[in-house]
C-alpha positions in Angstrom: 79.0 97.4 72.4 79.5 101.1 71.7 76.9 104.1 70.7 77.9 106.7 68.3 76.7 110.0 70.6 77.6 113.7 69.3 78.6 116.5 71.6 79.4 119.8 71.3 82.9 120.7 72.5 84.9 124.4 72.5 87.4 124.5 69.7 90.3 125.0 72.0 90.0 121.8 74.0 89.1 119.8 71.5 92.6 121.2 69.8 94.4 120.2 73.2 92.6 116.7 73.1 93.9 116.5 68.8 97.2 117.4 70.4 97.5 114.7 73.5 96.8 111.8 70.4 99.0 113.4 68.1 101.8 113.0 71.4 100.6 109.8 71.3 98.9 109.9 75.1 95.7 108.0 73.3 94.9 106.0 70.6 92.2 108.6 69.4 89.9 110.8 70.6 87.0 108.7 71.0 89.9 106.7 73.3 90.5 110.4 74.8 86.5 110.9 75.6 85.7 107.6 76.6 88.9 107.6 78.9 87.5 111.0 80.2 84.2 110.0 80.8 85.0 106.7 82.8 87.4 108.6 84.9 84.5 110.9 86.0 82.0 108.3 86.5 84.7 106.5 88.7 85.0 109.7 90.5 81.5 110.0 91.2 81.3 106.6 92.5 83.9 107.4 94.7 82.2 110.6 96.3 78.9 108.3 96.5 80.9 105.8 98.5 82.6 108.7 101.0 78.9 109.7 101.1 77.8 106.9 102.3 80.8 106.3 105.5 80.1 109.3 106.3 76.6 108.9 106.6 77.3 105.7 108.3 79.8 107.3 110.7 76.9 109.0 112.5 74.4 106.2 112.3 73.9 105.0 116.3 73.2 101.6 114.8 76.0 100.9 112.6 78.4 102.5 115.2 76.9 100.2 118.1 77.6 97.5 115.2 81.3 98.5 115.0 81.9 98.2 118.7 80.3 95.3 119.3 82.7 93.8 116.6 85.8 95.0 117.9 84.8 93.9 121.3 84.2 90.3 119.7 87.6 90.5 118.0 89.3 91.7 121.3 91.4 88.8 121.9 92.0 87.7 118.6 93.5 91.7 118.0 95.5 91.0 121.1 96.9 87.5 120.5 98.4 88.6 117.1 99.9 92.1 118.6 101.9 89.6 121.4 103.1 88.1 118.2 
């Protein structure tokens, strides 16, 4: 499903954005925007997840977590190394 939205854009980039689908980079300029848009969302949702390991990289808990995994996994981690 798609929503017709208006924005108001400076001339000159929407004249760069008129000339990257005239090269034929997109299909159109809504394909341009929309392309633009998802690409920053995914960017933010990256930063939110570095966020977040860093937050957990100085959480006591989750680091007591991560030890007592890799002790559990000791063996198994050596057994494939002799490998």
């Amino acid at each position: 499903m798609s929503q017709k939205t208006t924005f108001v854009i400076k001339d000159e980039i929407v004249m760069q954005v008129k000339e990257a689908v005239r090269e034929g980079y997109y299909k159109s300029m809504t394909d341009f925007v929309e392309n633009a848009i998802k690409n920053k969302l995914d960017d933010i949702k990256k930063e939110k997840i570095r966020q977040e390991i860093i937050k957990a990289s100085k959480d006591p808990l989750f680091l007591s977590d991560i030890k007592e995994i890799e002790k559990d996994f000791k063996y198994t981690d050596f057994e494939q190394q002799e490998e």
